[in-house]
C-alpha positions as CSV (number, residue, x, y, z in Angstrom):
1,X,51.9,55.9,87.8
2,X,48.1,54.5,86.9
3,X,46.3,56.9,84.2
4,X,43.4,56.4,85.9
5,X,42.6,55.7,90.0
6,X,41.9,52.2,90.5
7,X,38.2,51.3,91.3
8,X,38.8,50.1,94.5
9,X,35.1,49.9,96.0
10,X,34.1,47.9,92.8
11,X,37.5,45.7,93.7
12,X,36.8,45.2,97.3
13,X,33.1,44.4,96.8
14,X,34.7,41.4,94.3
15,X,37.3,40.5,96.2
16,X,35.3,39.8,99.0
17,X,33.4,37.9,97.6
18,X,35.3,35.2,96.2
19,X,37.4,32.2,97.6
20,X,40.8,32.0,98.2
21,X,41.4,29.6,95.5
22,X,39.5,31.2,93.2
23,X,41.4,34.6,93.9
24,X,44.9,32.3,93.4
25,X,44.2,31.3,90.0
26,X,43.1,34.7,89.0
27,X,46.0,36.2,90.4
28,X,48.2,33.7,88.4
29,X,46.5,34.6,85.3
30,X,47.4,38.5,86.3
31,X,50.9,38.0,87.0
32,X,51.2,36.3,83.7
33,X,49.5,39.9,82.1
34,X,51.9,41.7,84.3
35,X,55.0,39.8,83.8
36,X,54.5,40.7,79.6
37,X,53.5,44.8,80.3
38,X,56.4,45.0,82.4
39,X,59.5,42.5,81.5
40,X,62.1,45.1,83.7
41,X,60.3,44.9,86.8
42,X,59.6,40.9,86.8
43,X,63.6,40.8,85.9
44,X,64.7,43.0,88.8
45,X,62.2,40.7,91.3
46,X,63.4,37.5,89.9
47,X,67.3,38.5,90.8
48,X,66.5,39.0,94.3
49,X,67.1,36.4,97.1
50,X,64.1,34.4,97.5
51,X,61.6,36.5,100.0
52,X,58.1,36.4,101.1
53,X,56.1,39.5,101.4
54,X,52.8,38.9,103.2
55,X,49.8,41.3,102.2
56,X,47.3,42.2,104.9
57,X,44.5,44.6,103.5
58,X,42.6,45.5,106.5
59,X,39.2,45.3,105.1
60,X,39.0,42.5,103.2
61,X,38.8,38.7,104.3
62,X,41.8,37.3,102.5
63,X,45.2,37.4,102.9
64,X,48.0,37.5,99.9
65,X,51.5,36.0,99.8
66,X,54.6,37.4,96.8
67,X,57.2,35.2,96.5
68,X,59.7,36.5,94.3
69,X,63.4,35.7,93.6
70,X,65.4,33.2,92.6
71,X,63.6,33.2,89.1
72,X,60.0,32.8,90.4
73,X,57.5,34.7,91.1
74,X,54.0,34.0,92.4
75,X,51.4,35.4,94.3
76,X,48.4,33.4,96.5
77,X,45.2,34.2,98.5
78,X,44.5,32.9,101.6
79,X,42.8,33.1,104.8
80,X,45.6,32.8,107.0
81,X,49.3,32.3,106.4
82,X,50.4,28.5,106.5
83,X,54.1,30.3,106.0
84,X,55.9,33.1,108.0
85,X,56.4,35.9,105.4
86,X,60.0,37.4,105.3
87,X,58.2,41.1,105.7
88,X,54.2,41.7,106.4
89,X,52.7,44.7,105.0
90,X,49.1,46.1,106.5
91,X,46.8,48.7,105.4
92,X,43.3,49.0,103.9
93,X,43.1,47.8,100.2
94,X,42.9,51.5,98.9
95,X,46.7,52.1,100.3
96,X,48.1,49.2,99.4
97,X,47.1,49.6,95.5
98,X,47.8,53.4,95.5
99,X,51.4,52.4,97.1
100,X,51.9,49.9,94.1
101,X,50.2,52.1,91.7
102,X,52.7,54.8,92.9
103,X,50.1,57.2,93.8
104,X,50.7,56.8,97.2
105,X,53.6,58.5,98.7
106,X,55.5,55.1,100.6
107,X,57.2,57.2,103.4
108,X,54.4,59.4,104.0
109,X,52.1,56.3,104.1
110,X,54.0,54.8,106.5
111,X,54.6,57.8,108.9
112,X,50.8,57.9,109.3
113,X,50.5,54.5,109.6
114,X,48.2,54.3,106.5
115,X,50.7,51.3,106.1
116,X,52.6,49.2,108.5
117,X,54.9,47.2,108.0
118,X,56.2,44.0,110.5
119,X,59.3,41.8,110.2
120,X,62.6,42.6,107.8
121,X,61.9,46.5,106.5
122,X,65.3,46.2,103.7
123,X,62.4,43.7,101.6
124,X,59.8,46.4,101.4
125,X,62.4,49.6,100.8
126,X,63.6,47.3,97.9
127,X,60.4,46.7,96.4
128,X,59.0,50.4,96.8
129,X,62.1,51.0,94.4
130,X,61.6,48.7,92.6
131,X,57.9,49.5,91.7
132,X,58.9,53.2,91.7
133,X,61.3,52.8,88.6
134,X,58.4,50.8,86.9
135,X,55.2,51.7,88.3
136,X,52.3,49.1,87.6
137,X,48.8,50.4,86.4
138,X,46.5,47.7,87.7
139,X,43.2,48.6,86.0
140,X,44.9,48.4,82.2
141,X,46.6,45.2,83.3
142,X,43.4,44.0,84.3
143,X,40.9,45.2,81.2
144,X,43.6,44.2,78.8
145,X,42.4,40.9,79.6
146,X,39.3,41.6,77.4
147,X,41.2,42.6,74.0
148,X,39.6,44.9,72.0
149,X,36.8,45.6,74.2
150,X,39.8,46.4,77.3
151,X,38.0,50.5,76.4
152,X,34.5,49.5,77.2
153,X,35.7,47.4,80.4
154,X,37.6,50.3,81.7
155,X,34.7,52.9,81.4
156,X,32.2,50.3,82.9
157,X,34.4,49.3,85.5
158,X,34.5,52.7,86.6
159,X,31.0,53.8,86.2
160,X,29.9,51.4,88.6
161,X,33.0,52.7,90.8
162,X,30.6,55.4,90.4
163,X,27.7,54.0,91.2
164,X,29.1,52.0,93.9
165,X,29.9,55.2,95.5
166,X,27.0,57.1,95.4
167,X,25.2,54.0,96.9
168,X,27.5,54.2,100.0
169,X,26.7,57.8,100.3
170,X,23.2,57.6,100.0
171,X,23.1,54.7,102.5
172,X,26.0,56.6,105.0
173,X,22.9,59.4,104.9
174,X,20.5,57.7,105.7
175,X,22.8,55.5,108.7
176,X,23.1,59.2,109.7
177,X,19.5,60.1,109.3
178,X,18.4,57.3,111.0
179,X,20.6,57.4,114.1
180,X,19.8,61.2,114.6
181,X,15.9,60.6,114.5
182,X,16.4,57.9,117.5
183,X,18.7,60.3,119.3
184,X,15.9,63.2,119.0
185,X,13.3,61.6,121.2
186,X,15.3,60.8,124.1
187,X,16.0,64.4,125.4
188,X,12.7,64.8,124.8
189,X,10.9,62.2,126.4
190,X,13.4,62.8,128.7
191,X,11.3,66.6,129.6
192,X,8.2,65.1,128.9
193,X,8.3,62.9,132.2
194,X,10.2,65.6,134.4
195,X,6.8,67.7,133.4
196,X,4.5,64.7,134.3
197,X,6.5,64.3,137.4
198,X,6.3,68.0,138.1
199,X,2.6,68.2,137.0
200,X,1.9,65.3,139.9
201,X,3.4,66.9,142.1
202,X,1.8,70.3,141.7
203,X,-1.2,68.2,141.4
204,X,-0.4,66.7,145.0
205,X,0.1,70.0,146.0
206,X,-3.1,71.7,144.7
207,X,-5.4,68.7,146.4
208,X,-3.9,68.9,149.9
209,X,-4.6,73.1,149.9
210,X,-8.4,72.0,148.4
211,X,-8.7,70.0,151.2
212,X,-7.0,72.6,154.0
213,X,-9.5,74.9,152.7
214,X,-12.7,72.8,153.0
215,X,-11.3,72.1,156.4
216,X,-11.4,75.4,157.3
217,X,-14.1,76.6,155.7
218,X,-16.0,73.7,157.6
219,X,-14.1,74.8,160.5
220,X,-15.9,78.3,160.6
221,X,-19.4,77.2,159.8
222,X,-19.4,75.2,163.3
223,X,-18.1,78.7,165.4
């Protein structure tokens, strides 16, 4: 299991951001990192039959393809799949890094459909156990790519986590804010033309007894 919980806004903001290709050679350049922090796990994937896992986060623009077995293995980015995965995996990109983090609970997620999965189900049950016996953590596979400094890039990394957060709390408040001050007036413009309606009326109402009045009052003078 990760030390620390991986900065997924800060990840998704990237991620987003960048082209498929771009996100392919970066990933190649991780799975190199990963294959040399965790030898076992790369082994146990390489001895499997050739499959295809398709990734799907939910909220981000790219899709990812593993290929593993049969001695290779390889991940890509793209928009759309050129290749029918043996087994596609969906879920937002928080669930799908706590689930290869391990701090996700795999059968839980998947009986509240935090993650789903489409096509042969035997490929992801072996790679949840095969992650579980040699859990990855992400963020020190990733800042290890900056040496000695790998320290300073894990604290910044998750101090604009931090920041990243309180910037989609401040701006959730004032979505909130906003959308409650335009649904204030309605109700009451809302009264304040049933009382202008009311008022013409009333005013309707008072001029016709003025003018029975002066009728009358006309009406008397004459007898």
């Amino acid at each position: 299991m990760a030390e620390l919980e991986f900065p997924i806004l800060l990840a998704g903001n990237i991620l987003s951001r960048l082209p498929a290709p771009v996100l392919t050679r970066a990933a190649a350049v991780l799975m190199r990192r990963l294959e040399r922090r965790h030898p076992r796990l790369f082994r146990a994937l390489s001895a499997q039959s050739q499959m295809m896992i398709g990734i799907e986060p939910s909220d981000l623009p790219h899709r990812f393809l593993l290929r593993f077995g049969g001695g290779a293995i390889n991940l890509t980015a793209a928009a759309h799949f050129t290749q029918a995965p043996t087994t596609t995996i969906k879920g937002r990109l928080a669930a799908l890094l706590a689930l290869l983090e391990g701090r996700l609970d795999s059968d839980a997620a998947f009986f509240s459909r935090e993650i789903t999965v489409i096509g042969n189900t035997a490929a992801i049950v072996m790679l949840r156990n095969t992650l579980e016996r040699d859990a990855v953590d992400l963020l020190a596979a990733i800042t290890a790519m900056f040496g000695p400094a790998a320290p300073v890039a894990q604290r910044m990394a998750l101090t604009l986590e931090r920041h990243i957060a309180s910037a989609h709390r401040r701006a959730e408040q004032r979505h909130d804010a906003f959308h409650a001050a335009r649904r204030e007036p309605a109700p009451l413009a809302t009264r304040c033309e049933r009382l202008e309606r009311e008022m013409q009326t009333l005013s309707g109402r008072l001029a016709r007894i003025e003018a029975q009045a002066r009728r009358r009052g006309q009406s008397g003078k004459v007898t």
